[in-house]
C-alpha positions as CSV (number, residue, x, y, z in Angstrom):
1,X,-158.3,48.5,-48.8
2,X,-154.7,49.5,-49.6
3,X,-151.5,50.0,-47.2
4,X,-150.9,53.2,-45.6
5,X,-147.0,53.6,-45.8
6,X,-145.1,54.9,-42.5
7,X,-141.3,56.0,-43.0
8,X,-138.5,55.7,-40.1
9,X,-137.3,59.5,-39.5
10,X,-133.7,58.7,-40.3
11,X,-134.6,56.5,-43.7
12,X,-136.7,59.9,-44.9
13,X,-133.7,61.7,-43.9
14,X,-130.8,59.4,-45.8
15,X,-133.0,59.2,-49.0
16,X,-133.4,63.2,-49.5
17,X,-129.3,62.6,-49.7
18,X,-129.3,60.2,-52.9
19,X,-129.7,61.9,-56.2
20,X,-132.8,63.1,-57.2
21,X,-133.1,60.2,-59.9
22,X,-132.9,57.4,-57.8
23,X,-135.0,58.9,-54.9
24,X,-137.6,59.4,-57.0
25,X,-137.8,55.6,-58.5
26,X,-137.6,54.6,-55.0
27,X,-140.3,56.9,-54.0
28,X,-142.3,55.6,-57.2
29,X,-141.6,51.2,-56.5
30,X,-142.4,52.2,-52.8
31,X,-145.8,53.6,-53.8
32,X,-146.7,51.2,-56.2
33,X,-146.6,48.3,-52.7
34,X,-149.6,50.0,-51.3
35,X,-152.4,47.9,-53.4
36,X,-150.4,44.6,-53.6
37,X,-147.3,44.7,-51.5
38,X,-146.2,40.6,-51.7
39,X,-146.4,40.7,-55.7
40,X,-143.0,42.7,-55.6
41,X,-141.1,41.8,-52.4
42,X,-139.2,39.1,-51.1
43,X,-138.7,37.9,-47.4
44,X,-135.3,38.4,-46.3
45,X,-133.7,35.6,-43.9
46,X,-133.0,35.4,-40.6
47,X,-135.2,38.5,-39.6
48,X,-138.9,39.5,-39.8
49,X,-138.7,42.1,-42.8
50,X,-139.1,42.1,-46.7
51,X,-136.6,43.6,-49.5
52,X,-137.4,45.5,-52.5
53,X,-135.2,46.3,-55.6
54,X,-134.9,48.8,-57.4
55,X,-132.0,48.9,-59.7
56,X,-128.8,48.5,-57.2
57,X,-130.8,49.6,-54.5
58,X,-132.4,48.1,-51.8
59,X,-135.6,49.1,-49.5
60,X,-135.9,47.4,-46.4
61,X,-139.6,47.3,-45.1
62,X,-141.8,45.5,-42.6
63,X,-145.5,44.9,-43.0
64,X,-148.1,44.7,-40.9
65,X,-151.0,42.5,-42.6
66,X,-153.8,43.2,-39.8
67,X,-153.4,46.9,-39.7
68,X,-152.4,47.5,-43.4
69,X,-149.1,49.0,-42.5
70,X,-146.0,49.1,-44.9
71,X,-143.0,50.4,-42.5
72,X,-139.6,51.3,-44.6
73,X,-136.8,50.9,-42.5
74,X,-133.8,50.9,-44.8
75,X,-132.5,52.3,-47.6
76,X,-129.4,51.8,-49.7
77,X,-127.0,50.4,-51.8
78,X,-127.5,46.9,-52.6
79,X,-123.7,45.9,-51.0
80,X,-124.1,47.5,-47.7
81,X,-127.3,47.4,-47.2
82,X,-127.5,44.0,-45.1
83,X,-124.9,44.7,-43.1
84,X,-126.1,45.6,-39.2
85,X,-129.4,44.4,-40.2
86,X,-129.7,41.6,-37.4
């Protein structure tokens, strides 16, 4: 069974900002976690959420194993992304 993937309202809103190049490889890496999800993340430190690259970008998600739930809550440039995350 794959991952159904649930976007925070202001993260759909920031990435219909970035360029429609990089929104759509986002869009693209984000789909690709909904079969295997942990193959192509990392756990971040200090809080309960995973990063994803893609090129200097970074997605900020949570997952929720028992009800199959990928949640992004971040997107951005890889040198501001982490800050205000705790």
């Amino acid at each position: 069974m794959s991952y159904k993937i649930v976007w925070d309202k202001k993260t759909k809103e920031a990435i219909q900002k970035f360029p429609f190049v990089i929104s759509s490889r986002i869009y693209k890496k984000i789909n690709e976690l909904v079969e295997e999800p942990f193959s192509k993340i990392r756990r971040l430190k200090g809080i309960n959420a995973f990063k994803l690259r893609v090129g200097d970008y970074r997605v900020i998600l949570s997952i929720d194993v028992q009800n199959k739930i990928i949640c992004v809550l971040k997107i951005g440039h890889r040198k501001n992304i982490y800050d205000n995350l705790k």
